[in-house]
N, C-alpha and C positions, 0 to 999 in steps of 0.2 A: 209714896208719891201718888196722888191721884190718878183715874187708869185714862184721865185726857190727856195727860202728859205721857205718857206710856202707849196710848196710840198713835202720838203725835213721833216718837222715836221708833216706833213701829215701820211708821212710811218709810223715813228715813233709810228702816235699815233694808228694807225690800227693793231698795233701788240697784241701776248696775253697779260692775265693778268699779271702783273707785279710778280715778284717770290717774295716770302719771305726771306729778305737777315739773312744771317748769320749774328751774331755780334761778335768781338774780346771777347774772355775771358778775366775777368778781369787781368789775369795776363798768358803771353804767354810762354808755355811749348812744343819746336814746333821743329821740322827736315825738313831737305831741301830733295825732292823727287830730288837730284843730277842724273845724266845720265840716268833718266827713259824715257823723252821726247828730252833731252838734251846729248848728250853723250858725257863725256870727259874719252877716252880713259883709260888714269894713272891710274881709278878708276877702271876700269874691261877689264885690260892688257891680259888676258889669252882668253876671251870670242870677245873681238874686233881682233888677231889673228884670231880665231877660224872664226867670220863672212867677214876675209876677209880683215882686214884693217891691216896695219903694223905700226912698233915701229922705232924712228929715231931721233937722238938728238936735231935735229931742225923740228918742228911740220910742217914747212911749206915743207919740201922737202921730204915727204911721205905720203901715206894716212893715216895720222892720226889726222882727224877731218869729219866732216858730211860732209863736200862742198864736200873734196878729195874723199871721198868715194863714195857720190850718182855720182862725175864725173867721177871714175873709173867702177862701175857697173850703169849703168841707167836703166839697163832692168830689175835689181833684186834686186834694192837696198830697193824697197817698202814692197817687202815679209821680206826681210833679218830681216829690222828694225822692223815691225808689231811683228814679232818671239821675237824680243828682247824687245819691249814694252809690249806683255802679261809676258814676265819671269819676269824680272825686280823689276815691281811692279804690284801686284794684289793684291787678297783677303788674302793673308795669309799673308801678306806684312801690312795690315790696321790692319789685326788682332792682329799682333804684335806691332804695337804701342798704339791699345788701350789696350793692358798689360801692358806696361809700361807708361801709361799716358800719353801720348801725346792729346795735344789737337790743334794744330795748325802743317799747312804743307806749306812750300814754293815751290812751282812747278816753278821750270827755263824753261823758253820759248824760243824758235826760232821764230822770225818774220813769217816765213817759216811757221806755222801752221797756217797759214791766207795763203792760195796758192796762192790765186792771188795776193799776194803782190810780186811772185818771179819771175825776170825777168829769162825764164829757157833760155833764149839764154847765160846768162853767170853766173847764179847763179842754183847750183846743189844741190837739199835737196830731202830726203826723203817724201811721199807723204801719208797723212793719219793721220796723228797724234789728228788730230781733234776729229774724233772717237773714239780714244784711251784716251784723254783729259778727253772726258764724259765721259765714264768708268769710269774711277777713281776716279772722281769729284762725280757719284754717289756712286760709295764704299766708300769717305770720307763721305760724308752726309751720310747715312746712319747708322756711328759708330760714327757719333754728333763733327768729326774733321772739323775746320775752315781751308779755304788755299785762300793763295796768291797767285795770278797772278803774276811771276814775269818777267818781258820783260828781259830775260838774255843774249840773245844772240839779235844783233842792226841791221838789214838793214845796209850794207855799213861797218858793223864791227865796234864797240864800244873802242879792246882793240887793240895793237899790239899782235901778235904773244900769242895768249890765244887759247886753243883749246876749256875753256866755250863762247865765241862768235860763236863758229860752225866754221868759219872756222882761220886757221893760216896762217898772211898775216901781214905785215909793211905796209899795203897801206890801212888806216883808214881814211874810208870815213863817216863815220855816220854824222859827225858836219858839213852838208850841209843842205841846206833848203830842197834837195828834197828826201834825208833819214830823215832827221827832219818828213816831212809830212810822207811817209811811214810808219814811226812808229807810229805818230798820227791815221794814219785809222786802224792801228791795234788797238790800246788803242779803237777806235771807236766798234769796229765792236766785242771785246770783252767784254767792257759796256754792248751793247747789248744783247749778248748770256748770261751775268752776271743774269741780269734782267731776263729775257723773256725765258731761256730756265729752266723748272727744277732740269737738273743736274747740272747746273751750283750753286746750292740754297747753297754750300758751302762756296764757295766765296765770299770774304766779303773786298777785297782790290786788286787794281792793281798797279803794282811797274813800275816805267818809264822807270828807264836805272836800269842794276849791273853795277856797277863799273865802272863809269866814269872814263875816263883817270884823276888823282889825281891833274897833275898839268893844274891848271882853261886858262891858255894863251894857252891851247893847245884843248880847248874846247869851238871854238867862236860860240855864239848863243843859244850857251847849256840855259841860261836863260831865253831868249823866250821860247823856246820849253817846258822848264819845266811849264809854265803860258799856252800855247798852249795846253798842254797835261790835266790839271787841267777842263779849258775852254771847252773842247771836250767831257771829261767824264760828266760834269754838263749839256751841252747842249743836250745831248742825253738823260740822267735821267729827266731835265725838259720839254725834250720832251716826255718823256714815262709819265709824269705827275704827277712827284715826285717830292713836294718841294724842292728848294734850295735858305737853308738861304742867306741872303743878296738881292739875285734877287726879293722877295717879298717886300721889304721895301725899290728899287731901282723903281722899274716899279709897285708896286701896289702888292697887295698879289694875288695870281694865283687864278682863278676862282673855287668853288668845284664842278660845275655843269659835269655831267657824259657823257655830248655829246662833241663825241670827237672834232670834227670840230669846235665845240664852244670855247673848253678850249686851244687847238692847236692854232687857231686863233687868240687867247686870248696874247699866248706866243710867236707869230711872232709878233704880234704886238707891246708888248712891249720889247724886248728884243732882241737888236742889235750887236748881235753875230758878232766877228772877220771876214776878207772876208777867211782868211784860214781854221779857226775851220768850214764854212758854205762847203768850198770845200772840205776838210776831212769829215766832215757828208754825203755830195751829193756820196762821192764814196766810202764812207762806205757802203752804202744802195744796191746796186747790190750783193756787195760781201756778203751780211749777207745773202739776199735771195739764192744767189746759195749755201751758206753750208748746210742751211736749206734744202733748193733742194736736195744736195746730200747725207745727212744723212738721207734724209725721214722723219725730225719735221719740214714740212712747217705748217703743221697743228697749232706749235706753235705763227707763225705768225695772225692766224684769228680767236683766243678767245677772247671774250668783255672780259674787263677789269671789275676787280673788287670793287665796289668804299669805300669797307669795308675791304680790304685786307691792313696788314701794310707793310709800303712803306718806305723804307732804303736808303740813299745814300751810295755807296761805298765807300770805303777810298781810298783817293790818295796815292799813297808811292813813295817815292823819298830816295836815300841815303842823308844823313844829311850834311847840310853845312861843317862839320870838315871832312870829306871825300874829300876833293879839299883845295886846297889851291892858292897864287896869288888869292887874292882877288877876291872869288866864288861868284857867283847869290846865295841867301839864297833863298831856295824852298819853306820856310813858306811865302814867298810873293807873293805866286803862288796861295798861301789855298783861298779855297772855300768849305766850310762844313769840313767835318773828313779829316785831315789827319795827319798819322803817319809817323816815320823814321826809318831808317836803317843804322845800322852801322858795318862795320867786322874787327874783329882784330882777326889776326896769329901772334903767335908770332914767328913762327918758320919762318917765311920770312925776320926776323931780323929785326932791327931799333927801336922796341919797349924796350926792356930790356937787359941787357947782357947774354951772351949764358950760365949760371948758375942755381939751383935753388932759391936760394936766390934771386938773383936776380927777377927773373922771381914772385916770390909771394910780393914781396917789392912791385912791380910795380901794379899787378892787384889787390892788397888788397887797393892800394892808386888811385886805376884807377876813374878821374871824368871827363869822359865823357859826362855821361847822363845832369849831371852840369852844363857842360859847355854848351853845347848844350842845355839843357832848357833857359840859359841865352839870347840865339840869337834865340826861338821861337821854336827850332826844338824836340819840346814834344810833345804826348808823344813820345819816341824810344827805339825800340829794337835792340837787334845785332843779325844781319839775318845769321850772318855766324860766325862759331868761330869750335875751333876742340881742339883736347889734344896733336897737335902735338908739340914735343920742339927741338932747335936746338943741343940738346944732349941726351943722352943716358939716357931717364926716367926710373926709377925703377917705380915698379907698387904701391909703396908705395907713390911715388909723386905724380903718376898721381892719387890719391883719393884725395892729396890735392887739386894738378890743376884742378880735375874739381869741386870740393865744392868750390875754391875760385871763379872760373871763374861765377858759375852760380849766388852765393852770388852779384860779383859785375854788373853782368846784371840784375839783378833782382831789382837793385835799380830802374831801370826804368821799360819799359811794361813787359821785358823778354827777351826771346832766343830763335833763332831757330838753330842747332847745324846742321853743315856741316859733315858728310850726314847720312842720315838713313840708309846706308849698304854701305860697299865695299866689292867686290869680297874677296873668299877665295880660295883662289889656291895656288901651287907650286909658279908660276910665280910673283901673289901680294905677296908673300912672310909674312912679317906681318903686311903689310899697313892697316888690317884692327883694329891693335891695339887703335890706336888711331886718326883714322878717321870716324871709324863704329861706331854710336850710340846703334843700338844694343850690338854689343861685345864688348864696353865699359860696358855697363850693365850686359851683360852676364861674364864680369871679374871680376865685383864690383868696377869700376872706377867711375860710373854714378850709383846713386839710382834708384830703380825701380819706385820709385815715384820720380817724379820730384821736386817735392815743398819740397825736404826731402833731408837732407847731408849728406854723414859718419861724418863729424867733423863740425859742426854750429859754431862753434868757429874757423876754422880754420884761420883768418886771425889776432885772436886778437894778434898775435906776431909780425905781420908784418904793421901793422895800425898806421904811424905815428901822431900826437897832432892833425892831421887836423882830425875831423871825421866828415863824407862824411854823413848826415842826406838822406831819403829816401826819392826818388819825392812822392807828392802827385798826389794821383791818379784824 
């Protein structure tokens, strides 16, 4: 192996000791931390006024996403957002879901919290979120809540015209090779701090893309990338010196001996990594050192390693092959060690059920997704995003069915993580936060205060036709 590749596992192995990762609860009872680090305006309308940004039917022709904003303030946009990162979510924010049981968080990302990924001669983001990341990372550890790295928002923009991509734009550039790599050195450089920093010790999975554009002919490459992405997270863990299944029974099982140079050396040499997962790790390595630098844990970079400390890999996450369609790359062909999936269904964006209740419980009492998706490899999976919202006028007597049905039929697989832990309460959101806010779902009596708990356990045996949908094993 060339001795840049060998430098490159070098760093690697001179870092501290390796954290103790989190592990998924057996069954996932979990909220999306929505516009804490990520902001999508719709969701706290009165409060993005209020710092400055404005409201306009077409998202791209006002400030109303992060680009438009850090490009219309540059000199204030860094306090503005810090203001709105401590309110958002903090300690009485964690407090509240461990009352009502939660155990699992999805935190939506910006490329952008990795700074040196942003070209600032034409891409305009808030600066600091890093800081803010730990924080939070350590109030979830702390109250024993698991969370997901999830890459929400794509270098080059993921979706059309989406204000959760950060910015609102037609001109979607992610599915190039050289936003493919950019997001690869983030998925890198986020391994790393996974492992090696302790606030990170919550995290226990990183997600690749949200919401890939649905139709697959409009997302060339996307399948490399999702194998690249797998590739990059393994070769960093088996550089920090963390087994990974198959690599030991491909090149020989890894050495257990505690001198790093020996066991590093060990793993250049058998283990003929991609030439791109080698060039995303090589410019991984500057950038991890300078956040380290700038948050003041460089210290975490030059702990010996522990050789009795248990040693985790992280989970990959990918949305699930039924998520695309035209004939998609399946992500379980990407697996290497754990990985899980991700699925979201609204119904309120139509195409799922007719705009009825009937309708609407017909469907998710007979919903086999997880089914089908076990069929094609993509097990276990959860639905990373789901809400109570309906295309008609819910009484609050429905919305106890829709959410005991909905969580009934996610629950046939790992679980749920419910879009979002809070929305604004103002004049302006009006009562968006009826059936968007997991709290005030709970705080109505739409959602149990215990999660693993329903008002009606029975609520779908009216609507369950002959086929009955048996429960994945776990």
């Amino acid at each position: 192996m060339p001795s840049t590749h060998l430098n490159i596992l070098l760093f690697f192995a001179a870092l501290s000791a390796v954290v103790v990762k989190a592990a998924f609860p057996s069954k996932i009872f979990g909220v999306n931390l929505g516009s804490w680090l990520l902001i999508e305006p719709w969701m706290l309308p009165q409060e993005w006024l209020d710092m400055g940004g404005e409201q306009c039917s077409d998202c791209s022709r006002c400030i109303a996403s992060e680009f438009e904003f850090a490009k219309a303030f540059p000199n204030t946009v860094d306090d503005i957002f810090n203001d709105h990162w401590n309110s958002w979510f903090n300690q009485a924010d964690v407090d509240d879901l461990v009352s009502v049981g939660i155990n699992t968080v999805r935190v939506p990302l910006g490329y952008w919290i990795v700074e040196d990924l942003v070209d600032r001669s034409e891409e305009f983001y808030p600066r600091g979120g890093m800081k803010q990341l730990r924080r939070g990372l350590q109030q979830l550890q702390n109250a024993g809540i698991v969370a997901i790295l999830d890459h929400h928002a794509l270098p080059g923009v993921q979706d059309p015209q989406q204000q959760f991509t950060g910015r609102c734009t037609t001109d979607v550039q992610f599915y190039t090779p050289h936003n493919y790599h950019r997001a690869l050195v983030w998925a890198a450089v986020m391994t790393t701090l996974s492992h090696l920093d302790p606030t990170f010790g919550s995290v226990t999975a990183i997600e690749a893309v949200n919401e890939p554009i649905m139709d697959a002919n409009q997302t060339p490459g996307y399948g490399g990338y999702q194998k690249h992405f797998v590739e990059v997270i393994r070769a960093v863990e088996l550089a920090l010196g963390i087994s990974v299944p198959g690599f030991e029974d491909e090149f020989g099982r890894l050495p257990s001996s505690t001198n790093f140079t020996e066991s590093i050396r060990a793993v250049a040499n058998q283990v003929d990594f991609d030439d791109e997962v080698i060039s995303v790790i090589q410019e991984a390595v500057p950038m991890t050192l300078r956040i380290a630098d700038q948050l003041g844990i460089s210290a975490i970079l030059n702990f010996s390693r522990n050789p009795n400390a248990r040693r985790e890999l992280l989970s990959t996450n990918f949305m699930d092959i039924n998520w695309q369609h035209n004939n998609p790359s399946n992500p379980a062909d990407a697996a290497i060690g754990p990985q899980v999936y991700d699925n979201h269904l609204y119904y309120s964006f139509g195409g799922v059920a007719d705009a009825n209740p009937q309708a609407y419980m017909e469907s998710i009492c007979n919903l086999d997704r997880v089914e089908r998706d076990a069929q094609l490899g993509n097990s276990p999976l959860f639905f990373g995003e789901w809400g109570l919202p309906t295309q008609f006028q819910a009484t609050d007597s429905f919305l106890r069915q829709w959410a005991d049905a909905q969580k009934l039929a996610y629950s046939k697989g790992k679980g749920w993580i419910f879009w979002n832990f809070k929305i604004e309460i103002s004049n302006r959101a009006g009562d968006l936060a009826r059936q968007w806010s997991y709290m005030e779902g709970v705080r109505r009596g739409y959602l149990t205060r215990d999660p693993s708990r329903f008002n009606d356990p029975n609520v779908c045996d009216n609507f369950v036709n002959k086929f009955a949908y048996a429960e994945l094993e776990e």
